[in-house]
PDB file of N, CA, C and O in Angstrom:
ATOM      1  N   UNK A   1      77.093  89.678  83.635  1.00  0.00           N
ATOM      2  CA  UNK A   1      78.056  90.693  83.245  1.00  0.00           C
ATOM      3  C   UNK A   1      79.459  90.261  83.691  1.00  0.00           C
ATOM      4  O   UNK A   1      79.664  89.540  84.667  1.00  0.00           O
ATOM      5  N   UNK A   2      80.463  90.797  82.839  1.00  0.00           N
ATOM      6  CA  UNK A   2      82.163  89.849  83.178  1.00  0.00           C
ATOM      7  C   UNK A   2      82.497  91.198  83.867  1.00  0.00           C
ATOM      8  O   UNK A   2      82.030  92.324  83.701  1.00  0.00           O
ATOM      9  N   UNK A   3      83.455  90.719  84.692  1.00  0.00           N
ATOM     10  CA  UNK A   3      83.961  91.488  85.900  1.00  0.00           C
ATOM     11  C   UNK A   3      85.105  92.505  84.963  1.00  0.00           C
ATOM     12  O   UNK A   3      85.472  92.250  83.816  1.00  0.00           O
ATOM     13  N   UNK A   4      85.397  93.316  85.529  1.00  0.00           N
ATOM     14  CA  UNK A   4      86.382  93.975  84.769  1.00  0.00           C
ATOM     15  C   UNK A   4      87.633  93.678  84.593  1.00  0.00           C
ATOM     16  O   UNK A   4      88.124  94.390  83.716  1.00  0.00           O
ATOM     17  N   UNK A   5      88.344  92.955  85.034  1.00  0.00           N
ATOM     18  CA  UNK A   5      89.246  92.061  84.999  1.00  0.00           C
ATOM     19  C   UNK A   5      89.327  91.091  83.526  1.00  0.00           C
ATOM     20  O   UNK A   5      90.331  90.556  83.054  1.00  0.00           O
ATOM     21  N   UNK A   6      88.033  91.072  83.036  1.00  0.00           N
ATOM     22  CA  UNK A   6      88.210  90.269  81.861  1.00  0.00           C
ATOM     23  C   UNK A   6      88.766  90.541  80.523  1.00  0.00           C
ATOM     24  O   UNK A   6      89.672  89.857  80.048  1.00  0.00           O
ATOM     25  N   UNK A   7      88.198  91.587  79.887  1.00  0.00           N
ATOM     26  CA  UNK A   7      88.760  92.637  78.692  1.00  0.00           C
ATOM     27  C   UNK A   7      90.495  92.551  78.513  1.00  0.00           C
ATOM     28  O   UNK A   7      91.179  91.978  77.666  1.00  0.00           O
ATOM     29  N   UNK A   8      90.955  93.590  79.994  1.00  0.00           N
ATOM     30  CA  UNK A   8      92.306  93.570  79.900  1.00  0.00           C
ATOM     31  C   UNK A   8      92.924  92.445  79.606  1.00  0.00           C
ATOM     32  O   UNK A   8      93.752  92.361  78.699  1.00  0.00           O
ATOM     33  N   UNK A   9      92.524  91.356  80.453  1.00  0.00           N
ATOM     34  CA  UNK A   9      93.299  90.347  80.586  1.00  0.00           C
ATOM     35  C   UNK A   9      93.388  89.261  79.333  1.00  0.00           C
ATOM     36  O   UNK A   9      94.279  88.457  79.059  1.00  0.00           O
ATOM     37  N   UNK A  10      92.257  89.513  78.745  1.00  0.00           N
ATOM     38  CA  UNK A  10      91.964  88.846  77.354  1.00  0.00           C
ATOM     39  C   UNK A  10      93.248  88.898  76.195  1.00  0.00           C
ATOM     40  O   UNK A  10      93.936  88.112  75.544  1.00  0.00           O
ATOM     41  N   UNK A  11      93.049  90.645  76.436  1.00  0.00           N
ATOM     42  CA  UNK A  11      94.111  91.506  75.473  1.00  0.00           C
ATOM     43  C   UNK A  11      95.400  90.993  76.054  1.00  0.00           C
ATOM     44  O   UNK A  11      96.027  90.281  75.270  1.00  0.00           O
ATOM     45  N   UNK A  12      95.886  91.156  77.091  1.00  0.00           N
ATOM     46  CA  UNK A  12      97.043  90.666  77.645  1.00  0.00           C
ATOM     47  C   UNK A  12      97.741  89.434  77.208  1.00  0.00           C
ATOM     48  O   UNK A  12      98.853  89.551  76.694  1.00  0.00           O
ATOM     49  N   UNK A  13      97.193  88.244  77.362  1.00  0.00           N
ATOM     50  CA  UNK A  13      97.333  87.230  76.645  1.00  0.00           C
ATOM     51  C   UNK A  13      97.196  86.999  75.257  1.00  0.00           C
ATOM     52  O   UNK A  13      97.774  86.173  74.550  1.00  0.00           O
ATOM     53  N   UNK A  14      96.155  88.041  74.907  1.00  0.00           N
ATOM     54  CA  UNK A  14      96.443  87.684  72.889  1.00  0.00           C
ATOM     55  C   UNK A  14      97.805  88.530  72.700  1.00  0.00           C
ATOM     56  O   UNK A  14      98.440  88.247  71.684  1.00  0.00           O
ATOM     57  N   UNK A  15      98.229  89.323  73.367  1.00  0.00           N
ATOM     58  CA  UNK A  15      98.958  90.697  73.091  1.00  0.00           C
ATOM     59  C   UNK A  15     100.771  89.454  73.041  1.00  0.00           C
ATOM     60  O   UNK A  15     101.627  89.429  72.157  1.00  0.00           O
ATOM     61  N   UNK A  16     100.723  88.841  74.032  1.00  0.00           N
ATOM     62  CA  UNK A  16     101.990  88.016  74.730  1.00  0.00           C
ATOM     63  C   UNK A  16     102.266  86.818  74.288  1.00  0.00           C
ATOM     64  O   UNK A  16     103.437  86.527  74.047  1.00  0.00           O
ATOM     65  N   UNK A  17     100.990  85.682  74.056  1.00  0.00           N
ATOM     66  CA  UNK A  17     101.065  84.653  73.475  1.00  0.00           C
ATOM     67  C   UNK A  17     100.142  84.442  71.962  1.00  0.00           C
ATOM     68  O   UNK A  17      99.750  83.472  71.313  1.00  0.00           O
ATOM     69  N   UNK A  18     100.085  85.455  71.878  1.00  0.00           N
ATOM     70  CA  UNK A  18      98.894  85.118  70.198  1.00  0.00           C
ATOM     71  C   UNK A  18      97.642  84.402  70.232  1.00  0.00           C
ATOM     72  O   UNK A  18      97.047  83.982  69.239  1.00  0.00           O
ATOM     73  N   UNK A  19      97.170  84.254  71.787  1.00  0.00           N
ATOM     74  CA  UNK A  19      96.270  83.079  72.082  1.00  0.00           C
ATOM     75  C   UNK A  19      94.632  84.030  72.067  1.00  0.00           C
ATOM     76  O   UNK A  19      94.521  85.000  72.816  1.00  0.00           O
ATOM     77  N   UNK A  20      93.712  83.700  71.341  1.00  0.00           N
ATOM     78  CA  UNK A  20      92.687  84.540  71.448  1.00  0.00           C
ATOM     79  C   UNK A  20      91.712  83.447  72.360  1.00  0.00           C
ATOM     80  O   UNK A  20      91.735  82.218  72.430  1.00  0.00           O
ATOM     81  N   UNK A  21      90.792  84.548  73.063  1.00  0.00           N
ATOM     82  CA  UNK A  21      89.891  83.573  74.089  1.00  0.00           C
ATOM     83  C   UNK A  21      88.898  82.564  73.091  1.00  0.00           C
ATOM     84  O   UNK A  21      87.973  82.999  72.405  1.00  0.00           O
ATOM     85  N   UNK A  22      89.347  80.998  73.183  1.00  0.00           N
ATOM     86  CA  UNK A  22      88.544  80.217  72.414  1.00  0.00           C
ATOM     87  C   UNK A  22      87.219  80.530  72.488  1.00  0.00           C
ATOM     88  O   UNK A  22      86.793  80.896  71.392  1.00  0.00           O
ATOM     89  N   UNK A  23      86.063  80.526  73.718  1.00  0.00           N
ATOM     90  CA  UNK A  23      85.359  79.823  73.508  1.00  0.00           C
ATOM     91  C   UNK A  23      84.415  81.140  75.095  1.00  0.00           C
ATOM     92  O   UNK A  23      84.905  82.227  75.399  1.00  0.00           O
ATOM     93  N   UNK A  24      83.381  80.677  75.621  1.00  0.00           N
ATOM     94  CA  UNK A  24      82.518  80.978  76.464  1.00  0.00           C
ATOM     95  C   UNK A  24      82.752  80.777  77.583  1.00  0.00           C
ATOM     96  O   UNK A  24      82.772  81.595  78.503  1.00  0.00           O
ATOM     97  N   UNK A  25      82.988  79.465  77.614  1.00  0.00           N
ATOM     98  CA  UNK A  25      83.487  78.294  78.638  1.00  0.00           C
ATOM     99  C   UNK A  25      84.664  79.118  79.667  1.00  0.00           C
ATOM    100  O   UNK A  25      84.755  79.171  80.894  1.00  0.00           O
ATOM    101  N   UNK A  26      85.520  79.735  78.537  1.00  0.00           N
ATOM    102  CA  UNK A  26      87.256  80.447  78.684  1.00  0.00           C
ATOM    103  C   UNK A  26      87.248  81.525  79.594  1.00  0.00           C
ATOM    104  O   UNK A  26      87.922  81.597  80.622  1.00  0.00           O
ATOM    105  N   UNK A  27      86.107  82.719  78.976  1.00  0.00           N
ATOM    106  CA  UNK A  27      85.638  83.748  79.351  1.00  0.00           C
ATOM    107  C   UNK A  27      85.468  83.373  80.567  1.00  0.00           C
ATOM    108  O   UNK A  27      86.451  83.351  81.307  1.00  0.00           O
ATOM    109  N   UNK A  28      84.093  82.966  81.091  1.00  0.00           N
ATOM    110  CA  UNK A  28      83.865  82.322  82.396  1.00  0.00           C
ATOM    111  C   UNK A  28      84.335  81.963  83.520  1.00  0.00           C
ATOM    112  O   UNK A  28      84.017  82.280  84.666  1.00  0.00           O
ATOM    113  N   UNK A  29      85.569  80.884  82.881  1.00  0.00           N
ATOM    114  CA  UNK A  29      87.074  80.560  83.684  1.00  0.00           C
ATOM    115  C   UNK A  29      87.444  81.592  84.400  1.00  0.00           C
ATOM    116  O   UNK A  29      87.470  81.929  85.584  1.00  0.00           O
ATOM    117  N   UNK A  30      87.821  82.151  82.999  1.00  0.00           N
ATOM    118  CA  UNK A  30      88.739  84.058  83.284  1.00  0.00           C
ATOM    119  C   UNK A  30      88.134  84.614  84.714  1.00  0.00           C
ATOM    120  O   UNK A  30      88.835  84.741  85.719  1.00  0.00           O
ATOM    121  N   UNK A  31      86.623  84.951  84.651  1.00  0.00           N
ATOM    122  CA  UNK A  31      86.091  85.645  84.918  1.00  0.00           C
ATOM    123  C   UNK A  31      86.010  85.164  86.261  1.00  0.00           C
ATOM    124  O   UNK A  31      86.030  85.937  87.218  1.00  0.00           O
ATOM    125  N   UNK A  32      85.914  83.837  86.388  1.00  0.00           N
ATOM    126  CA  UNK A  32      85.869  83.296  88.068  1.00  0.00           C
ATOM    127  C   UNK A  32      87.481  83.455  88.721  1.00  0.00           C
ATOM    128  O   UNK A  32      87.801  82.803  89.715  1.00  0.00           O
ATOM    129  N   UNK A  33      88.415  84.371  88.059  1.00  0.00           N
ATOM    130  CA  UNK A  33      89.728  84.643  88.900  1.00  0.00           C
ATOM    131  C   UNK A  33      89.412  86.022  89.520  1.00  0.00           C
ATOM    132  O   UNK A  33      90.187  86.459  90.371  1.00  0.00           O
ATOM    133  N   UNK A  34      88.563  86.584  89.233  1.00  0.00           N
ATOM    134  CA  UNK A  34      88.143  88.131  90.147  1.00  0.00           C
ATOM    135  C   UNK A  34      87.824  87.326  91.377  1.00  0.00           C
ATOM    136  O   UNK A  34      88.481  87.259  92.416  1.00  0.00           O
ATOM    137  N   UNK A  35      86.567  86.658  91.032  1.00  0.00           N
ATOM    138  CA  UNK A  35      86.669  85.751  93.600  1.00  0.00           C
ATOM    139  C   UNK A  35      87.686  85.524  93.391  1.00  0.00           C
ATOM    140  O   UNK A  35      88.223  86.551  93.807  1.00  0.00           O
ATOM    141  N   UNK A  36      88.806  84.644  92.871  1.00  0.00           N
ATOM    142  CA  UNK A  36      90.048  83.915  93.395  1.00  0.00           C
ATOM    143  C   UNK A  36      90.869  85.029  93.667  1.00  0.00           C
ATOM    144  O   UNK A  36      91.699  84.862  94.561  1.00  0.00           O
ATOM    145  N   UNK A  37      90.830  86.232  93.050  1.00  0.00           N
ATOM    146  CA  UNK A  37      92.195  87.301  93.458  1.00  0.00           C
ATOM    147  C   UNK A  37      91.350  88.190  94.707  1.00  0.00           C
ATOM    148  O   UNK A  37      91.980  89.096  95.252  1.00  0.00           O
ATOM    149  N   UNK A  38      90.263  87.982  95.041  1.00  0.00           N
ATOM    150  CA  UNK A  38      89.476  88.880  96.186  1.00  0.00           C
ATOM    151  C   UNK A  38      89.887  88.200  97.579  1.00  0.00           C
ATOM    152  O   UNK A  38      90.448  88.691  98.559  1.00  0.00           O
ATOM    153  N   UNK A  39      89.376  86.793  97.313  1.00  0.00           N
ATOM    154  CA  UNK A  39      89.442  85.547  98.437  1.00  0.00           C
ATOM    155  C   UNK A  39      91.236  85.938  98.623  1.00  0.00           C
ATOM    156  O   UNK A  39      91.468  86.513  99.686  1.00  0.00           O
ATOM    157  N   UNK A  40      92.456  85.693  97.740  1.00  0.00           N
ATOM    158  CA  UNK A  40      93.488  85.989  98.137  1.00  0.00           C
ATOM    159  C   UNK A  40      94.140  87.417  98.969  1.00  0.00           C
ATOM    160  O   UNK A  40      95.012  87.554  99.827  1.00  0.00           O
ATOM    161  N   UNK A  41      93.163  88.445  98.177  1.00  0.00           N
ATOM    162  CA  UNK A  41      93.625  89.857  98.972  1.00  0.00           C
ATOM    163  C   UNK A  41      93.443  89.639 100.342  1.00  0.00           C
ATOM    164  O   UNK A  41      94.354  89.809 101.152  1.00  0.00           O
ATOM    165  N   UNK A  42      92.055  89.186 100.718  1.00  0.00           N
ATOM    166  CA  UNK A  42      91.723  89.223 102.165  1.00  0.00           C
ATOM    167  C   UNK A  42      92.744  88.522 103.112  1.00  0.00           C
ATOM    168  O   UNK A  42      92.722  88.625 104.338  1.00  0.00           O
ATOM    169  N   UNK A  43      93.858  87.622 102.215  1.00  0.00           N
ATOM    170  CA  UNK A  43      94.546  86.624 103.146  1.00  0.00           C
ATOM    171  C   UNK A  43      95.908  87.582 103.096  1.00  0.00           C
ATOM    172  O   UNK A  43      97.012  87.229 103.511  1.00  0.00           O
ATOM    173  N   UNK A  44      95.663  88.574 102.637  1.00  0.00           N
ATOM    174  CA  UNK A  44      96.656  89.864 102.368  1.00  0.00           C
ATOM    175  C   UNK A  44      97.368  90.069 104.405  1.00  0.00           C
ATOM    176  O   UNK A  44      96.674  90.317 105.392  1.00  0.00           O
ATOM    177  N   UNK A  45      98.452  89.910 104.367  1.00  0.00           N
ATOM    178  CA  UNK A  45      99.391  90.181 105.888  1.00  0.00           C
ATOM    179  C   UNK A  45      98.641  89.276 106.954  1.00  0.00           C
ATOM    180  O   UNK A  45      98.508  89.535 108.150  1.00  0.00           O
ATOM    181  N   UNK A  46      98.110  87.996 106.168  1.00  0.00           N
ATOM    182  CA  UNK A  46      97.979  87.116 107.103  1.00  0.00           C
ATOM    183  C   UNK A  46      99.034  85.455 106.977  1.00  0.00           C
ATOM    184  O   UNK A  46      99.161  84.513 107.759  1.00  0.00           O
ATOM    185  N   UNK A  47      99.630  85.748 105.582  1.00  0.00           N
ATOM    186  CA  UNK A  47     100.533  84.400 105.854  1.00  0.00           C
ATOM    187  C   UNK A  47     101.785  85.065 105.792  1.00  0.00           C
ATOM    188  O   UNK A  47     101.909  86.263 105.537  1.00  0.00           O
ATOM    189  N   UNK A  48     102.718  84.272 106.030  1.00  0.00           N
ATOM    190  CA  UNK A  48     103.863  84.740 105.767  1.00  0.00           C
ATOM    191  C   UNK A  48     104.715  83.476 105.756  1.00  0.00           C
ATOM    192  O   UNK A  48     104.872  82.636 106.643  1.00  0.00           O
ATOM    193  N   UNK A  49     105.363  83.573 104.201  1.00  0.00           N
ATOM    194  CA  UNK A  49     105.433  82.378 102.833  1.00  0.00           C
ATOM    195  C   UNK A  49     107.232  82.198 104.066  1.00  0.00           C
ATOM    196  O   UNK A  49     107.996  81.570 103.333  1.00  0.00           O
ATOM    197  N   UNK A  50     107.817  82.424 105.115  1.00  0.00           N
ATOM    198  CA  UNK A  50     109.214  81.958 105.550  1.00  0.00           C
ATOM    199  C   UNK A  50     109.003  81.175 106.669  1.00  0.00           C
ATOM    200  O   UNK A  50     110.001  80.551 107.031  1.00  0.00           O
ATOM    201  N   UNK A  51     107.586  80.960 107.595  1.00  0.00           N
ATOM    202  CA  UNK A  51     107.247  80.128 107.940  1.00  0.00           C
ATOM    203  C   UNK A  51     107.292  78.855 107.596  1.00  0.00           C
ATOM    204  O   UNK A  51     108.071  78.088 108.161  1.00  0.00           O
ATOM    205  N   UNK A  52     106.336  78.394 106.471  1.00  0.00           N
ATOM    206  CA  UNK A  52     106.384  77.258 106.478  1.00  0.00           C
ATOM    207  C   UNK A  52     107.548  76.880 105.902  1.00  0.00           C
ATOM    208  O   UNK A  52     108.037  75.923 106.501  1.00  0.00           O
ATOM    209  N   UNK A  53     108.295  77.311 104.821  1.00  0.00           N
ATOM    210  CA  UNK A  53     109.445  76.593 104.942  1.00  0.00           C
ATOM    211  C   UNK A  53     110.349  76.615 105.533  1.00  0.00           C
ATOM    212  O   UNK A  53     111.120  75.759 105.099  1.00  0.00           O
ATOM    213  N   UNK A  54     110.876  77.301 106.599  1.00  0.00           N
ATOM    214  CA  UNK A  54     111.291  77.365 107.348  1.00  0.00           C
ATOM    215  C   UNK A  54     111.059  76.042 108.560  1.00  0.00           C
ATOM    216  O   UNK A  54     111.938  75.298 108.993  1.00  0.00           O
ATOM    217  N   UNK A  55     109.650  76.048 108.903  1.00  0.00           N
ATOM    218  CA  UNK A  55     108.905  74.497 109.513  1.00  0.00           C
ATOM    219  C   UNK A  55     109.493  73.398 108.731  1.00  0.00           C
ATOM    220  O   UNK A  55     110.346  72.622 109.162  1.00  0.00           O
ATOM    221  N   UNK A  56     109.079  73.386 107.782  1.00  0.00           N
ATOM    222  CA  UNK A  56     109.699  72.121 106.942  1.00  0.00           C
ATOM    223  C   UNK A  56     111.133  72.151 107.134  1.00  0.00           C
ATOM    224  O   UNK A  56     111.515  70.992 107.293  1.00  0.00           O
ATOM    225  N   UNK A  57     112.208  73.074 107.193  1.00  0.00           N
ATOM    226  CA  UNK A  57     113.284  72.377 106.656  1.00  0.00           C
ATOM    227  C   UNK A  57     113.423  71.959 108.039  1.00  0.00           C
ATOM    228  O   UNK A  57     113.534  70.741 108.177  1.00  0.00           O
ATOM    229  N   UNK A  58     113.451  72.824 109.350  1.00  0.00           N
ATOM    230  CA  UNK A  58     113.664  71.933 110.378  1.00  0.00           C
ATOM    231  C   UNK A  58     112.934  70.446 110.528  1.00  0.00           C
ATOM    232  O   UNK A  58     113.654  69.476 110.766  1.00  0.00           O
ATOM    233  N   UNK A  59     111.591  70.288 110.396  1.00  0.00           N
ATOM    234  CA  UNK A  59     111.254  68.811 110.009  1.00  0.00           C
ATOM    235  C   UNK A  59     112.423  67.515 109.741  1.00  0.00           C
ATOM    236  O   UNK A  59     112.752  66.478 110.318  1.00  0.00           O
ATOM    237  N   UNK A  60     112.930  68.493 108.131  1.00  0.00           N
ATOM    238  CA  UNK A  60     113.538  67.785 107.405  1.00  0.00           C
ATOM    239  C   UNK A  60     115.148  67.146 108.501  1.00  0.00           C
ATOM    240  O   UNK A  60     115.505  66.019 108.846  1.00  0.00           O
ATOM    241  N   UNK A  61     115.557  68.126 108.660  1.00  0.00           N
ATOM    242  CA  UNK A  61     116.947  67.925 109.959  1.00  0.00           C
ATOM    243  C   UNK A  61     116.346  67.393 111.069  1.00  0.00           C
ATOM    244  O   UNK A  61     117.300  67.168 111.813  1.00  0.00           O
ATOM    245  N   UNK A  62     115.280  67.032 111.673  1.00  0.00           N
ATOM    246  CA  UNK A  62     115.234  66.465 112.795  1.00  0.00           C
ATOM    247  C   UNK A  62     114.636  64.823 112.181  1.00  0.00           C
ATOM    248  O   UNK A  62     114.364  64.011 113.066  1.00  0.00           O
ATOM    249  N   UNK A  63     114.491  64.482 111.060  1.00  0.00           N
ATOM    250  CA  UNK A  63     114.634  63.299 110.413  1.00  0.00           C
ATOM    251  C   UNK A  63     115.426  62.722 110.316  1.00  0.00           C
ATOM    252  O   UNK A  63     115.450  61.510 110.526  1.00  0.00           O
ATOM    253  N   UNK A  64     116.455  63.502 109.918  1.00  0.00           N
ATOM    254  CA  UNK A  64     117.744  62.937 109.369  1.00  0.00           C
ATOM    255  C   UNK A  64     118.874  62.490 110.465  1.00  0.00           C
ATOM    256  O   UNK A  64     119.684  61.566 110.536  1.00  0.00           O
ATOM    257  N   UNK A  65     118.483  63.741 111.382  1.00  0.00           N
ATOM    258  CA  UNK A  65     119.198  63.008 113.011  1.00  0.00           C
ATOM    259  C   UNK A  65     118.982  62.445 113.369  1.00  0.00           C
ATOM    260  O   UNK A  65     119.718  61.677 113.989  1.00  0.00           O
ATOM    261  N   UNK A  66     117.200  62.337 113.212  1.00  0.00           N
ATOM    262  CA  UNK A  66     117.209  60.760 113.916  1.00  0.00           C
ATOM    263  C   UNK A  66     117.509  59.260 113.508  1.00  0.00           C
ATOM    264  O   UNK A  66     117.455  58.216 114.158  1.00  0.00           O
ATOM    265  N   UNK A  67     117.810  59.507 112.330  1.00  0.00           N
ATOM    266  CA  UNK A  67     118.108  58.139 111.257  1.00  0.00           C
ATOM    267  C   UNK A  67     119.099  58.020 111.424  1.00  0.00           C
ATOM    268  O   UNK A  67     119.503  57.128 110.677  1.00  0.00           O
ATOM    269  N   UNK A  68     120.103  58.528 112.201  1.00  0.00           N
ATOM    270  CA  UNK A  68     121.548  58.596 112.450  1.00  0.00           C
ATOM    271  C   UNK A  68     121.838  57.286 112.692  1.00  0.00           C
ATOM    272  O   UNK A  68     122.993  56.946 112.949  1.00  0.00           O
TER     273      UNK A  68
END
């Protein structure tokens, strides 16, 4: 059985790009982004996206000083 996530999202994309779901294969795909958006909720107020770049850019400046 396809998760509920599939229907809408089908329509969504024929609705936006004219693209109708080719094939079985597609569906399936689709349908394996319900774990991928579950697995992401759970990481829900555990990263926080100004860290790492923030890490990196200092990285980046303590490279460049030292190449001085």
């Amino acid at each position: 059985m396809e998760p509920d996530l599939v229907p809408p999202t089908t329509e969504a994309i024929r609705r936006w790009s004219g693209v109708e779901c080719p094939n079985a294969a597609a569906r399936l795909g689709l349908a394996d982004m319900a774990g991928l958006i579950a697995d992401m909720e759970k990481l829900r107020g555990t990263m926080v996206f100004e860290d790492e770049p923030a890490s990196f850019e200092l990285a980046l400046r303590q490279c460049k000083e030292a190449g001085k």
